[in-house]
Structures are given as C-alpha cells and as structure tokens.
C-alpha positions in Angstrom: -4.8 -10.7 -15.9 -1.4 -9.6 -16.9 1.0 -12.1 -16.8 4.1 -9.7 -15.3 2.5 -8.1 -12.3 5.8 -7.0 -11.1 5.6 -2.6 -10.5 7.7 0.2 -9.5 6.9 2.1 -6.1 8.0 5.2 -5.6 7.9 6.1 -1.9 8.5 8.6 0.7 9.2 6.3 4.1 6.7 7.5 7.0 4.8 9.4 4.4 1.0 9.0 3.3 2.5 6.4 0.7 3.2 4.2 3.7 -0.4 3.1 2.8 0.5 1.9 -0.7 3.5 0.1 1.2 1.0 -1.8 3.4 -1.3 -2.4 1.1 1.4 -4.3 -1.5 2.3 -6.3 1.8 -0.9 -7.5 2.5 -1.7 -8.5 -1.6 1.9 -10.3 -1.9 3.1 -8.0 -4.5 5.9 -7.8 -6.4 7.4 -4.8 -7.0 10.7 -2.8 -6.7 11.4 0.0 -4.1 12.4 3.3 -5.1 12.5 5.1 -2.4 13.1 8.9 -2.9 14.9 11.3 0.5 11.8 13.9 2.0 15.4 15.7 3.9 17.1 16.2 0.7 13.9 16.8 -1.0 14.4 14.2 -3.7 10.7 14.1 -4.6 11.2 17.9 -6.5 14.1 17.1 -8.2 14.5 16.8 -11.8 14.4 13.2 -12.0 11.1 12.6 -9.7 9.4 15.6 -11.7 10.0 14.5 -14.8 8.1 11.1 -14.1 5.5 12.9 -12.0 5.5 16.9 -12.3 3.3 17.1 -9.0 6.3 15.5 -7.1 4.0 13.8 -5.1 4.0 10.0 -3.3 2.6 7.4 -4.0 3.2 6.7 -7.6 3.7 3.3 -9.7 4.8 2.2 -12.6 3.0 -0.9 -14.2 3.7 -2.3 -18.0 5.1 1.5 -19.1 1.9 3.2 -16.9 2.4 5.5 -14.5 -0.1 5.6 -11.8 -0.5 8.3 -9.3 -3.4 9.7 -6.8 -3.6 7.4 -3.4 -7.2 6.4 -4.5 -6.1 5.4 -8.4 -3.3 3.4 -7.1 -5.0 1.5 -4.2 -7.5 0.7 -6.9 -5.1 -0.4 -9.6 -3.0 -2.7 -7.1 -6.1 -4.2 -5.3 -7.4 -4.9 -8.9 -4.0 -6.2 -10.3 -4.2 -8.6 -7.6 -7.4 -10.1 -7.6 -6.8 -13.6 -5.8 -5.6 -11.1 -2.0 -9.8 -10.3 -1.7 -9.2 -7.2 -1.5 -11.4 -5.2 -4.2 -15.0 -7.0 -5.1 -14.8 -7.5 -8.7 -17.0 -6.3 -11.4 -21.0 -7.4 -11.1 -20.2 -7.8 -7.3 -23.1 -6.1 -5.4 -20.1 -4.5 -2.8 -18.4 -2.9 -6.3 -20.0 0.0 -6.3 -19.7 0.9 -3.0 -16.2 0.2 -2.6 -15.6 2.6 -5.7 -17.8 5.3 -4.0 -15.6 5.4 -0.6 -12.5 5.2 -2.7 -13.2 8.0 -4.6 -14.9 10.1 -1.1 -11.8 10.2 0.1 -10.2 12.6 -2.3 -13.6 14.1 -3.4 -15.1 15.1 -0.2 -12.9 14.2 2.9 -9.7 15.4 2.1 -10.9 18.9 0.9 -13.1 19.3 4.1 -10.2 18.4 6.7 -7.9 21.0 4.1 -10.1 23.9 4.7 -10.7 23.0 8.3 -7.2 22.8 9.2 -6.8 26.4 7.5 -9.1 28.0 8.5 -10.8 28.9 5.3 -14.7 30.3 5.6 -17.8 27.9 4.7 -18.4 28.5 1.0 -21.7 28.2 -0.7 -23.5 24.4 -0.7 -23.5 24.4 -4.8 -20.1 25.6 -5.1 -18.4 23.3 -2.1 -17.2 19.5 -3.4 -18.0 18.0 -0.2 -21.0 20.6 0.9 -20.1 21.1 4.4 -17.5 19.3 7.1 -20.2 18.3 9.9 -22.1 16.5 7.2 -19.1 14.5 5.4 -18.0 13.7 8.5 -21.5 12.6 10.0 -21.7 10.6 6.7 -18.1 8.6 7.1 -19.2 8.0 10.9 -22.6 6.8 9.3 -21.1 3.9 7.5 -18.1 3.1 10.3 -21.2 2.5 12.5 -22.2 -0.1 10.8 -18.9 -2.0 10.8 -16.5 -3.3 11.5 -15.5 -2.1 8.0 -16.6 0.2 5.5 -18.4 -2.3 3.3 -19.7 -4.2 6.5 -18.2 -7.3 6.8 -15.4 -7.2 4.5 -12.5 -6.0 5.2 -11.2 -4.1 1.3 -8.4 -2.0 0.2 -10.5 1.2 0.4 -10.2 0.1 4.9 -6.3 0.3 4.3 -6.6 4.0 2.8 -9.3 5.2 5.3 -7.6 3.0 8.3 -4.4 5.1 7.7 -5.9 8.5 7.1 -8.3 8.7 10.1 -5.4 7.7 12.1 -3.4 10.8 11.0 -6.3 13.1 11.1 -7.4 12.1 14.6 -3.6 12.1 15.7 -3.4 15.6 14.4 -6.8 16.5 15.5 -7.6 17.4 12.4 -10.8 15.2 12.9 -12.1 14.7 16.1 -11.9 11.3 17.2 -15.5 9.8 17.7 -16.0 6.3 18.9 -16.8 5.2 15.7 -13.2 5.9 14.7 -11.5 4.9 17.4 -12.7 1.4 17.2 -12.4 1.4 13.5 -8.4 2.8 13.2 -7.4 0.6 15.7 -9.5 -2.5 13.9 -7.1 -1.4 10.7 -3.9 -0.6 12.8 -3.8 -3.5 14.5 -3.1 -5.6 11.2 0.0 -7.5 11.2 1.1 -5.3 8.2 1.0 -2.2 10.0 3.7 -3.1 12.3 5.7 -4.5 9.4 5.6 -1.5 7.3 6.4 1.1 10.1 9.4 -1.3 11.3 10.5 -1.0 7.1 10.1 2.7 6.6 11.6 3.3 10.3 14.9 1.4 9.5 14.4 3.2 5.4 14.3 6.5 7.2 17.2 6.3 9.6 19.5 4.8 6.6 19.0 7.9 4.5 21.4 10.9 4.9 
C-alpha cells in the first residue's frame, strides 16, 4: 500500500463527480480540492485541458498519475483504501463481480440511456456495445432484485456510482423508474454522505462567481 495516499480531486460541484466526492467521504480520504467553475467554463480552459484534453470531471492525481473515467477512479480510490470495505480484494469470490458492474456502467448503460435520450435508431445486435436498452436495463433490474445491493449483501463502491446514476436517470426519466430502483436509489441516497456532499457542493456552487 502506498504510504502517501493523499490525491488531487478535480471537481465540478453538483456534477456527476459529486460521486467521487461522496465516495472519498465515505473511505476517509485525504485529498485536496480543486474545484474548477461549470459558469465560467473552467473545465475547457487551457489549464484543465492540458491535465486532461477531454475536460471532463472526475479526475485525480495520485503519486504523478492521473486518473480519469468515473469507473477507473471509483476503482482506484476504493482500492487505495482498502481498510473502508469498499472494494473485495483480489481472490475474493465478490471480485469479479464487482469489476463486471463497474465496468457495465460505461460499457453498456451509459451508451443505451445516450442513444435513448437522442433518439438514435436500434442498430444491429453485433455491432451495438450493450445489444439493446430493454435487455441492459432488464439485466441491471435483474441483479437490484436480489439486493439490497448489487453484490447482495454488501454494500461496495460500484453501489455509490450506480446509487447516484439511477438517481439522475430516473429524475430525468431517462430510465424509467421500476420498483427495483426506487428502493435501491433511495437505499444509496439515504447515506449520511449524501447529505454531506450535496450541503458541500451547494455552499461550493453558490461561492463561485
């Protein structure tokens, strides 16, 4: 384990890397805010860009490694933190799974609520990453059903990311929201550390100009 654990988290206040932000309060972490302005659109200016040319939130900084992609950092915190619980180590019968709904999230449900939300014709099985939206999304409800969290029982860092996401996507109804979700978002929401990060990045977002 390294022995300075201490990162960089470059943040957007009441953005999707409001995840990251609850996720370092519930692991203890240490780490220095950078937080950039969305109104002044700080996160495509030269500085931002030349750390991360996708201008995009969240990213970290740990021992001179930069870290982007929600998924990559969630991993790379909950692993940098071991003794939080919050990622089943290696040999750990849960690993594998919690690495597969990690990744699902970018690989398959993203894309699907992206071309829902716009509209965009049903391509070809073979040539689709997530095949088609009513079975991703039958596959997520699948495994919620069996809860309370995604890996049963215990509650990971891969609930944080999926907690927050279905929240937005059912608030937006960009995913409709089936019982499944319901009681699973508000299972997530309801975590002390929810209410502490929104109160942060509400005061963060009414300071900037």
């Amino acid at each position: 384990m390294p022995t300075d654990r201490r990162i960089t988290f470059f943040h957007v206040p009441n953005s999707r890397s409001a995840g990251t932000r609850i996720l370092l309060d519930e692991l203890g972490a240490d780490y220095e805010l950078q937080a950039l302005n969305l109104k002044s659109n700080e996160q495509r200016g030269a500085r931002y860009l030349a750390l991360n040319p996708m201008g995009k939130v969240p990213a970290i900084q740990h021992a001179g490694a930069l870290v982007t992609e929600q998924a990559a950092v969630f991993m790379y915190l909950a692993d940098l933190y071991p003794e939080a619980g919050l990622a089943p180590a290696v040999g750990d019968p849960l690993r594998g799974p919690y690495l597969r709904w990690m990744v699902f999230y970018g690989s398959c449900f993203e894309p699907a609520v992206v071309d829902r939300s716009m509209n965009r014709p049903p391509v070809p099985l073979a040539t689709s990453p997530y095949g088609d939206f009513d079975t991703m999304l039958d596959t997520v409800t699948q495994q919620l059903s069996r809860g309370p969290y995604l890996l049963g029982e215990r509650f990971t860092a891969a609930d944080l990311m999926w907690g927050m996401a279905l929240a937005w996507a059912t608030g937006f109804r960009l995913v409709p929201l089936r019982p499944e979700f319901q009681a699973y978002i508000s299972q997530v929401t309801g975590r002390p550390s929810v209410a502490r990060v929104r109160a942060q990045d509400a005061a963060l977002a009414a300071a900037q100009p």
